[in-house]
C-alpha positions as CSV (number, residue, x, y, z in Angstrom):
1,X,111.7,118.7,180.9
2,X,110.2,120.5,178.0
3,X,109.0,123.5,180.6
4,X,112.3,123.6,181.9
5,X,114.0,124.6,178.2
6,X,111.6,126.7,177.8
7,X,111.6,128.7,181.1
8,X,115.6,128.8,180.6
9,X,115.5,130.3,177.0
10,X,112.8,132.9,178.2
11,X,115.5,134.1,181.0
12,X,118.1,134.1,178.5
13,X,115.8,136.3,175.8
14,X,114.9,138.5,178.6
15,X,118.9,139.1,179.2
16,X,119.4,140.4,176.0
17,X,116.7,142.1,175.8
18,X,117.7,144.3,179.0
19,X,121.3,144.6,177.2
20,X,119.4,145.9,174.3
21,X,117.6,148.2,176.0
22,X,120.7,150.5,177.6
23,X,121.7,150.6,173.6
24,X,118.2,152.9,173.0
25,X,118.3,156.1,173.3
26,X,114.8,157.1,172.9
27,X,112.1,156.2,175.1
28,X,109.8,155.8,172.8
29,X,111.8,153.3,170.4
30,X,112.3,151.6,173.5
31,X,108.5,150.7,174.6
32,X,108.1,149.7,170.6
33,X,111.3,147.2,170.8
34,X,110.1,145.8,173.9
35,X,106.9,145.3,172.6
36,X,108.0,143.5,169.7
37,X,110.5,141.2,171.6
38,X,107.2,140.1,174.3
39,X,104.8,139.3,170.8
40,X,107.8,137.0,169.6
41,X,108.5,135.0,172.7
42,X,104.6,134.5,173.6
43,X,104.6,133.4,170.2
44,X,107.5,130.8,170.4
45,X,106.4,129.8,173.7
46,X,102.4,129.0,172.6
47,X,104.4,126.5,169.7
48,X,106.8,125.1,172.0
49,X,104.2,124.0,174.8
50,X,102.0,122.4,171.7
51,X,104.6,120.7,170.0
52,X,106.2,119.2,173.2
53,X,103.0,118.2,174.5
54,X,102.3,116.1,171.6
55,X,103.3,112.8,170.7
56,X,106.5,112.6,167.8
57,X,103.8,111.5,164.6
58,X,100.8,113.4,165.8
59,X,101.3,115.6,162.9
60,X,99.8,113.1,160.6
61,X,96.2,113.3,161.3
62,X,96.2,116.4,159.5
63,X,97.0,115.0,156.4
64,X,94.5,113.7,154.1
65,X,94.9,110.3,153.9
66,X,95.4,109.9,158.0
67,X,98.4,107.9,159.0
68,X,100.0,106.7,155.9
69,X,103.2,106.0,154.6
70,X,104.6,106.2,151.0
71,X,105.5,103.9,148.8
72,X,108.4,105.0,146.2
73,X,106.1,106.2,142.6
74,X,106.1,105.0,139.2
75,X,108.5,107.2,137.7
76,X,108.9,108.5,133.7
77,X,105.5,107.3,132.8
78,X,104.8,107.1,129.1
79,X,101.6,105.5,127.5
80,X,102.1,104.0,123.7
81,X,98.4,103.9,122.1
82,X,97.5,100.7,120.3
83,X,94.8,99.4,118.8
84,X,91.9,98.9,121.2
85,X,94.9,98.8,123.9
86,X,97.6,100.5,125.3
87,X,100.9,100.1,126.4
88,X,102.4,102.2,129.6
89,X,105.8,101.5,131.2
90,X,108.0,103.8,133.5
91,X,110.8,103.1,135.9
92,X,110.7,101.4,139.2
93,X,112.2,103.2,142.1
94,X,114.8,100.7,144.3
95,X,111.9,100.6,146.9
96,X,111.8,97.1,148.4
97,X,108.4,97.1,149.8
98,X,106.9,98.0,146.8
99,X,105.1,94.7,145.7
100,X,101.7,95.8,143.2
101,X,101.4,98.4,140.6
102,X,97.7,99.4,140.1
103,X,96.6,101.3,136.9
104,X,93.1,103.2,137.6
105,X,91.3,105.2,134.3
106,X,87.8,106.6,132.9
107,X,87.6,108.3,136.3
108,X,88.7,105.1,138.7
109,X,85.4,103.2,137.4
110,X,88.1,101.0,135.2
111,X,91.1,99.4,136.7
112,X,94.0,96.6,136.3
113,X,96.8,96.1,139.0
114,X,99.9,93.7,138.1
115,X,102.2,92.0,141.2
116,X,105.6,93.7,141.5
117,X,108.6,91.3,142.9
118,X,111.8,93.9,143.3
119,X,114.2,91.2,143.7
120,X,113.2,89.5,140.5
121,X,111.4,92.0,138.3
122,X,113.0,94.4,135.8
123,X,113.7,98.3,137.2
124,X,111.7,98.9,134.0
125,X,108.0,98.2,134.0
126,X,105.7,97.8,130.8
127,X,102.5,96.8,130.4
128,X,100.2,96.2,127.7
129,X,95.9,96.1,129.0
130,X,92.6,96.5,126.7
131,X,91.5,100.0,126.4
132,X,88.5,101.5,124.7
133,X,89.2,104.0,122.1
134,X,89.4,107.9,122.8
135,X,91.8,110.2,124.9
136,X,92.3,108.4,128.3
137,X,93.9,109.7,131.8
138,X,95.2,107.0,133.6
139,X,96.1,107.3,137.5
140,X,98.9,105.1,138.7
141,X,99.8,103.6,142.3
142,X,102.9,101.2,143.7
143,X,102.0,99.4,147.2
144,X,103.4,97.4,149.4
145,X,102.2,94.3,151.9
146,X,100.6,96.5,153.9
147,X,98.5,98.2,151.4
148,X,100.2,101.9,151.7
149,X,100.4,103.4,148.3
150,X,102.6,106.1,146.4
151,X,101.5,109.5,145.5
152,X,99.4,109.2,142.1
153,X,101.4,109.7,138.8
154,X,99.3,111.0,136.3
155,X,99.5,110.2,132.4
156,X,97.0,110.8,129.5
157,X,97.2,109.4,125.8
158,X,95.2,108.8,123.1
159,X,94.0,105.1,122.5
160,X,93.3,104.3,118.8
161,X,90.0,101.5,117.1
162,X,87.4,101.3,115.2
163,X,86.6,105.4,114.6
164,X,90.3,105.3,113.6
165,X,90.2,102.6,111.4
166,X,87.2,103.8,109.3
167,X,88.7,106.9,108.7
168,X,91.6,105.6,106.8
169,X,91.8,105.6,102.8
170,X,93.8,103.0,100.8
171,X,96.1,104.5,98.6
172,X,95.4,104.5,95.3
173,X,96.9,102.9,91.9
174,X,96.3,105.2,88.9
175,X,97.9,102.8,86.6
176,X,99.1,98.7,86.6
177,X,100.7,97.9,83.3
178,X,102.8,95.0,82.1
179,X,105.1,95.0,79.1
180,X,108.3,93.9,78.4
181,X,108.0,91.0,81.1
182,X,107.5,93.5,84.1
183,X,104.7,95.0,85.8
184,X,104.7,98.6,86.6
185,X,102.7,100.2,89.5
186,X,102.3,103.8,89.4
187,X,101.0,105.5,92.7
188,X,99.0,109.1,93.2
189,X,100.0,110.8,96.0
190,X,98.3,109.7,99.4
191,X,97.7,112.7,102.0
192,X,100.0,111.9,105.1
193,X,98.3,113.2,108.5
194,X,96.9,110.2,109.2
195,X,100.0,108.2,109.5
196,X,100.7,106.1,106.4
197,X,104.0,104.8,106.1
198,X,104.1,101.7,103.5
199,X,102.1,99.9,101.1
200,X,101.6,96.2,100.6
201,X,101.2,95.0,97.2
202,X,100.1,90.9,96.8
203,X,100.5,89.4,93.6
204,X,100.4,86.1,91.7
205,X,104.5,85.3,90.7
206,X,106.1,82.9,88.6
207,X,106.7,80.6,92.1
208,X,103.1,81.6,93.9
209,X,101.5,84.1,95.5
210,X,104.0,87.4,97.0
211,X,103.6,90.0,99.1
212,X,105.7,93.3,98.6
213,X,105.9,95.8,101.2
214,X,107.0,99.3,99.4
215,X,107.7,103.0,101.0
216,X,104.7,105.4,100.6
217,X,107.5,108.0,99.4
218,X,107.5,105.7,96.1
219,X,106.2,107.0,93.0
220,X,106.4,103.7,91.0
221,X,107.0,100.4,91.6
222,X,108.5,97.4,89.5
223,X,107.6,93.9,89.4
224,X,109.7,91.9,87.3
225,X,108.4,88.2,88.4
226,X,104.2,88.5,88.1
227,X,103.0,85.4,86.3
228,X,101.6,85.7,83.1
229,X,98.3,84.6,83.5
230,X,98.1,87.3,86.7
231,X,95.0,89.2,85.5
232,X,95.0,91.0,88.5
233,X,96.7,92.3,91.7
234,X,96.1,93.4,95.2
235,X,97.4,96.4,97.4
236,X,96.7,97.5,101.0
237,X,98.1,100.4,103.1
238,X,99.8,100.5,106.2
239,X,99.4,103.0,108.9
240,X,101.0,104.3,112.0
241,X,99.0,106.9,113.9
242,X,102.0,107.8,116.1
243,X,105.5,106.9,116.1
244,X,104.9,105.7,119.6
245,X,101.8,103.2,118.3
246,X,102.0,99.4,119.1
247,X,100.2,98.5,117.0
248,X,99.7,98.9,113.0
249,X,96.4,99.4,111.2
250,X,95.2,98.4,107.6
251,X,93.2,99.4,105.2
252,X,91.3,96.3,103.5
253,X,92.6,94.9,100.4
254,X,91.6,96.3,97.2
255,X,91.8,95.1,93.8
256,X,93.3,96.5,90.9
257,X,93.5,95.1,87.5
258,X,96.6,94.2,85.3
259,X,96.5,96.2,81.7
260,X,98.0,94.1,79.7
261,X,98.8,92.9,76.3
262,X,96.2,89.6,75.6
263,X,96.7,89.6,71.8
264,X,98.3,85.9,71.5
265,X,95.3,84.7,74.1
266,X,92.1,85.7,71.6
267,X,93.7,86.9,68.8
268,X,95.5,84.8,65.9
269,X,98.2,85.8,63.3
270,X,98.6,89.8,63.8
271,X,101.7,90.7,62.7
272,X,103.9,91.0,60.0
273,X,104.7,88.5,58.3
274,X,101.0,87.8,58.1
275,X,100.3,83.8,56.8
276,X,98.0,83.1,53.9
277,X,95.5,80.2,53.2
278,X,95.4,80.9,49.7
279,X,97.9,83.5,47.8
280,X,99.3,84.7,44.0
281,X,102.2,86.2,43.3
282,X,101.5,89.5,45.7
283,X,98.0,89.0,46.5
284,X,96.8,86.2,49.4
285,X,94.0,85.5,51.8
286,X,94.6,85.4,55.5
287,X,94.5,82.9,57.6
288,X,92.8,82.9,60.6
289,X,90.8,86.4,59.5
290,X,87.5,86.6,58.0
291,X,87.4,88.6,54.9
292,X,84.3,89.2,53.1
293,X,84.0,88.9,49.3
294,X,84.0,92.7,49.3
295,X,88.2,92.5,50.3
296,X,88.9,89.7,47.7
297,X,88.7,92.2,44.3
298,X,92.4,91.2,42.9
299,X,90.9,88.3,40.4
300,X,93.5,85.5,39.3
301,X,91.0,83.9,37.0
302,X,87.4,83.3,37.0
303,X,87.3,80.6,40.0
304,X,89.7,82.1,42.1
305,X,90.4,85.9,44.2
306,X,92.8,87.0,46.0
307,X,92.9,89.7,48.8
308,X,93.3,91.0,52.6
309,X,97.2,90.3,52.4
310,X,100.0,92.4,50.4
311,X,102.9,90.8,50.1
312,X,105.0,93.7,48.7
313,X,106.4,96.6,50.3
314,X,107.6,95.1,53.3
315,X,104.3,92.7,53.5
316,X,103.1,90.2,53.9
317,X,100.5,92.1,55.9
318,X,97.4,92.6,55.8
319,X,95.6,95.4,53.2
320,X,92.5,96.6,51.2
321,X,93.4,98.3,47.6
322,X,91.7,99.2,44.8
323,X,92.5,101.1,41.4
324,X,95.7,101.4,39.3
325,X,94.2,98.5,36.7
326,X,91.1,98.9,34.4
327,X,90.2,95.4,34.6
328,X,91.3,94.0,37.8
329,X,91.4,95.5,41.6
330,X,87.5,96.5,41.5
331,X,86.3,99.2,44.1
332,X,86.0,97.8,47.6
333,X,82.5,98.9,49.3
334,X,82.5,97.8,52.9
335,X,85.5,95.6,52.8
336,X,86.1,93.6,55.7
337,X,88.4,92.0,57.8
338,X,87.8,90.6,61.5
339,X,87.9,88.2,64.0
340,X,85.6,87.1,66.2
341,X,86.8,86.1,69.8
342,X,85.1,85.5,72.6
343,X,86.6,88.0,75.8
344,X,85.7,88.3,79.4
345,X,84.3,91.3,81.4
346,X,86.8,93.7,81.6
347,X,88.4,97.3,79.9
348,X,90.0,96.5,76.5
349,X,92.1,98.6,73.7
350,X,92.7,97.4,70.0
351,X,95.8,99.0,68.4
352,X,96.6,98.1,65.1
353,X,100.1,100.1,63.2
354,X,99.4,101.5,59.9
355,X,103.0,102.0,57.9
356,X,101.5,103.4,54.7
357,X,97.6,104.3,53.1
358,X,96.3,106.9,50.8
359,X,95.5,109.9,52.7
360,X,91.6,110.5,53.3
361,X,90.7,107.4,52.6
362,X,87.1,106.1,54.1
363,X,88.2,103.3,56.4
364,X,88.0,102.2,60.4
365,X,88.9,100.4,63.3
366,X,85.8,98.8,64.8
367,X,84.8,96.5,67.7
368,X,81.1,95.4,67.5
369,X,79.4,92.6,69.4
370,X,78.2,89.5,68.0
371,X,79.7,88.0,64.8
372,X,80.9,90.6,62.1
373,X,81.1,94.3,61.9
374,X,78.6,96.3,60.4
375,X,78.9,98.5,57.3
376,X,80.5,102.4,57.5
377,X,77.3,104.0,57.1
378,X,76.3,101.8,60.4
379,X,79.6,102.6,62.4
380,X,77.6,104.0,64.8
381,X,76.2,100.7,66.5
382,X,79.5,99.5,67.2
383,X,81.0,98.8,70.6
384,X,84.3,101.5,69.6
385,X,85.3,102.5,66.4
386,X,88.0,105.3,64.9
387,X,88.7,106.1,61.2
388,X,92.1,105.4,60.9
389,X,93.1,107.0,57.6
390,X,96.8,108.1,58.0
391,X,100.0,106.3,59.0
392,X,100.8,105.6,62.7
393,X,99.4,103.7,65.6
394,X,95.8,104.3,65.8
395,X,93.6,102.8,68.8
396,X,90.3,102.5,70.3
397,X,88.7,101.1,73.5
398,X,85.9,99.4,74.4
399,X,84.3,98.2,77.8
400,X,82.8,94.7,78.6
401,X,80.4,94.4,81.9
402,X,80.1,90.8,80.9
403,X,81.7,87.9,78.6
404,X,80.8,88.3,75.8
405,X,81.4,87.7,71.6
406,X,82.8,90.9,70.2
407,X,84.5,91.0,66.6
408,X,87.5,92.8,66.1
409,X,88.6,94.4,62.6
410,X,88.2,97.0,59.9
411,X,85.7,98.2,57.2
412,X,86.6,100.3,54.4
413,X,85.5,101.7,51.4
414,X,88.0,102.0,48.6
415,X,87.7,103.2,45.3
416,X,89.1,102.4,42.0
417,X,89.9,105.3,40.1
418,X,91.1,104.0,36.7
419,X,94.6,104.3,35.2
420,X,97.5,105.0,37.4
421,X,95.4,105.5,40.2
422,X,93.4,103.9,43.5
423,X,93.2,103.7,47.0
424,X,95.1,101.8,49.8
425,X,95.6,100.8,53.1
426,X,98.0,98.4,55.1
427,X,98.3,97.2,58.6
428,X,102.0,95.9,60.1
429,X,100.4,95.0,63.1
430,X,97.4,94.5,65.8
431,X,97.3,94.1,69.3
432,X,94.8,93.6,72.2
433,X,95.0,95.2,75.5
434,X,93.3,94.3,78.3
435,X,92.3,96.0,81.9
436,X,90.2,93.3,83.7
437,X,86.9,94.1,85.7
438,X,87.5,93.7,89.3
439,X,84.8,93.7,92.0
């Protein structure tokens, strides 16, 4: 049947071609038409006789795979990195036979397949499988019953762990302060690339422990509810690598401690108005403080002495002075007055407020270990000192790698000088400030 078509369109090519022919003038043109015309129909003749000769699905042995036929692909592939894993979904095609979905990567040697039910199953398909970190290329394939598979989608991400992970930095605190009842956190800048998109702040409150998740964008935070014994606080940081990740990575918690006032916890009566044990009219000994003899120069009578508290101008606080009498209010060598308290490891800073003293005057703030301060002409061996001879708030600081007994105070020398004149100094107030040492 197939010779017979083809025998009846050669007759029919032929009959044109001889009603072509009258149409050409030229001889020449003629033989080169008819030429043409013979090449074409041998040609068309050769493909005819093959293809009708063959049976209707013979084409497929030339195709790679042999006889196969296709399942409907995975379409819209996407992979989501996580940590360690990774998440890939795409869209089903509305191919019934399709029944498996195998994921191949790391160059087929790795593998996971999941079973497909298209009556029951979502059109959407989404996966989450272990995968070891680095840039992966994964090769995807439906099937059906009969094990015929789609053509391969291909899709390549980045999977996220360990190497990540050890590359990130905690952002860092450059200052935790509480006054006033709140705590403020102020933040340095943290460089963004690697994904950081919150911090996590963990803190002792008033009801238990609290976590606080704040912004990276924020410059300070607030905490209005840290307890006061809260020495400390911790902070970790949050990180995305892409806005695709599953999953979230940490930094490690790190510790930061709380600077703080602690004056009420070691130290006793420093402010104004400043209590006596013993006092006169102006003149009194504070309580609480150790003065040496040196301090005690206003003389009531032979048994007793006042001094170390002024109860005029503004007062009673506490003060050294000397002068303005002939007979009373002696010169003051290496005047004292201190405390001795016992503190813990950590970073500490003694301000004291100095309303009025004579300017030039030869006395300092000192913190020294062990009980009492030593003398001015020793300042040197102490932990911190400052002269503090002019009105203001005056400070220094001092740093503890253990507990230990440090003694907090002043040292002055003060002269009498006679008639009308002297030497003075008074303190309003003292207060202790602490950093703890964190590991």
């Amino acid at each position: 049947m197939v010779l017979r078509k083809v025998s009846m369109k050669l007759k029919c090519m032929v009959q044109h071609s001889k009603q072509f022919d009258s149409l050409i003038r030229t001889k020449d043109m003629k033989c080169r038409i008819q030429n043409n015309i013979k090449k074409t129909i041998a040609v068309s003749f050769v493909a005819i006789l093959l293809f009708g000769c063959s049976k209707s699905d013979d084409y497929k042995k030339y195709q790679a795979d042999g006889d196969i036929l296709y399942s409907g692909k995975l379409d819209s592939v996407k992979i989501n990195p996580g940590n360690n894993r990774v998440q890939l979904t795409g869209i089903l095609k509305a191919d019934p036979k399709i029944n498996k979905i195998k994921i191949f990567w790391n160059d087929k040697k790795d593998s996971i397949e999941y079973p497909v039910n298209m009556n029951t199953d979502p059109r959407k398909f989404a996966k989450t499988f272990a995968v070891e970190e680095g840039i992966r290329s994964f090769l995807v394939y439906t099937y059906d019953a009969d094990g015929n598979r789609s053509v391969g989608v291909n899709a390549v991400g980045r999977i996220y762990g360990p190497r990540y992970a050890g590359s990130l930095n905690n952002r860092v605190i450059s200052s935790a302060a509480q006054a006033n009842g709140a705590t403020t956190v102020d933040w340095l800048p943290i460089d963004l690339s690697a994904g950081p998109f919150a911090t996590e702040i963990r803190y002792t409150s008033s009801t238990g422990v609290k976590t606080l998740r704040v912004p990276v964008a924020d410059e300070r935070t607030v905490l209005r509810d840290v307890a006061a014994s809260a020495s400390t606080l911790s902070y970790r940081t949050l990180f995305l690598p892409t806005k695709a990740s599953i999953d979230t990575f940490y930094t490690e918690f790190a510790q930061v401690g709380i600077f703080k006032e602690v004056t009420s916890q070691y130290l006793l009566n420093t402010r104004i108005p400043f209590t006596t044990s013993a006092k006169g009219d102006r003149w009194g000994n504070p309580t609480d403080w150790i003065t040496n003899s040196a301090v005690k120069n206003f003389t009531l009578n032979s048994s007793t002495k006042f001094g170390g508290v002024d109860a005029w101008f503004g007062g009673p606080q506490l003060a050294m002075e000397a002068g303005w009498s002939t007979d009373n209010m002696v010169t003051i060598t290496n005047g004292k007055i201190y405390q001795s308290p016992t503190l813990p490891a950590g970073l500490y800073t003694l301000e004291m407020d100095i309303p009025d003293c004579t300017s030039g005057g030869d006395f300092y703030t000192v913190a020294a270990e062990g009980d009492g301060i030593p003398n001015t002409e020793n300042i040197n061996a102490s932990l911190a000192f400052a002269k503090t001879n002019s009105p203001g708030t005056h400070r220094i600081t001092f740093t503890l790698a253990t507990a230990k007994k440090v003694s907090l105070g002043f040292v002055g020398n003060l002269p009498n000088k006679g008639g009308g004149d002297g030497t003075f100094w008074r303190i309003s107030q003292v207060r202790l400030k602490q950093l703890p040492a964190v590991n």
